[in-house]
N, C-alpha and C positions, 0 to 999 in steps of 0.2 A: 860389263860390270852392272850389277842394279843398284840405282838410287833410289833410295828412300829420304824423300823431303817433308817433313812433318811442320805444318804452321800453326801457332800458336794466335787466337785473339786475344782485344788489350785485356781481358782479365786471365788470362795464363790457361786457357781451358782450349784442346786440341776440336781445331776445324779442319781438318784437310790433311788428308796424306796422299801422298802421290809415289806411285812404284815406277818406275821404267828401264828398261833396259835387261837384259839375261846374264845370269850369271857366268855361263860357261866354264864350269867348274868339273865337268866331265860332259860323259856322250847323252844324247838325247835320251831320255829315260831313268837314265845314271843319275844325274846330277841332284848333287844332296842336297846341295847349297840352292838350288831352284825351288826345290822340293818343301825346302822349311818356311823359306819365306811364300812361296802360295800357301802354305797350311794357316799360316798367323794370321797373314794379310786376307785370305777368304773367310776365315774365321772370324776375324773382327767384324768384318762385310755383315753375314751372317748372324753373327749376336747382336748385333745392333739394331738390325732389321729385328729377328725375334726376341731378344730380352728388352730395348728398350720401346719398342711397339712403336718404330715409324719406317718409313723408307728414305733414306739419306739417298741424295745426287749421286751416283757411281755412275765412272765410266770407264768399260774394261775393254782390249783387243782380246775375243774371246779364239780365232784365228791363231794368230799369229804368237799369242802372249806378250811380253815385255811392256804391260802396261797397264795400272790399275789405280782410280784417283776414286777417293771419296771426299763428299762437301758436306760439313752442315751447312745448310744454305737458308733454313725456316726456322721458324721459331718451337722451342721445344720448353714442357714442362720441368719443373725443377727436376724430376724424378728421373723424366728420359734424359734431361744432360747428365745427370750423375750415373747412372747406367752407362751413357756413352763414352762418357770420360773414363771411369774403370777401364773400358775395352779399349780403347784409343790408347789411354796409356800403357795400359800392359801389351799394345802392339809395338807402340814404341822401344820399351823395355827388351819385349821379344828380340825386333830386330837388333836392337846394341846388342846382345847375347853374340846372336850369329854373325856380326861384324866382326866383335872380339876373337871369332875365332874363325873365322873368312873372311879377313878382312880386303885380299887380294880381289875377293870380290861381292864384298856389298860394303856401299859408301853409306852413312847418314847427316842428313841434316835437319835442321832445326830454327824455323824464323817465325817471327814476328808478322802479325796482317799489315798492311800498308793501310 
């Protein structure tokens, strides 16, 4: 199963998501439910770096797969958070989609920074 755990900081704006684990929703290559959530989750990766103009903390098993976390972890302009927040949230968005309907296998969550 992939989780998807998405943290929120205290002003409600997404730092951090974290992917891990494989779907197993068919055979290597087949599998649909693998397929979509790489397409979102690399896609988020990737706009964030070119539409909002930084490079966010990512750390991927580019091997093996079943696992992909991105951080804000630096200070960003009002501009590049709003850029990132669109794409973070429509990641999020994304994956609920594909939960709703592989639910068997992808989990989401959603917390709070400590």
């Amino acid at each position: 199963m992939i989780k998807a755990r998405f943290t929120r900081d205290s002003h409600g704006n997404l730092v951090k998501f974290k992917l891990t684990g494989h779907a197993d929703a068919g055979e290597y290559g087949q599998d649909i439910v693998c397929a979509a959530v790489s397409a979102v989750s690399i896609g988020a990766v990737n706009g964030v770096e070119a539409l909002a103009g930084f490079t966010p903390s990512v750390d991927a098993d580019e091997v093996n797969g079943g696992h992909l976390q991105l951080v804000i972890d630096q200070e960003l302009t009002g501009e590049q958070m709003h850029i990132t927040q669109i794409l973070l949230e429509n990641l999020e968005l994304s994956m609920q989609s594909i939960a709703e309907s592989y639910g068997d296998y992808v989990q989401i969550e959603t917390s709070n920074q400590s």
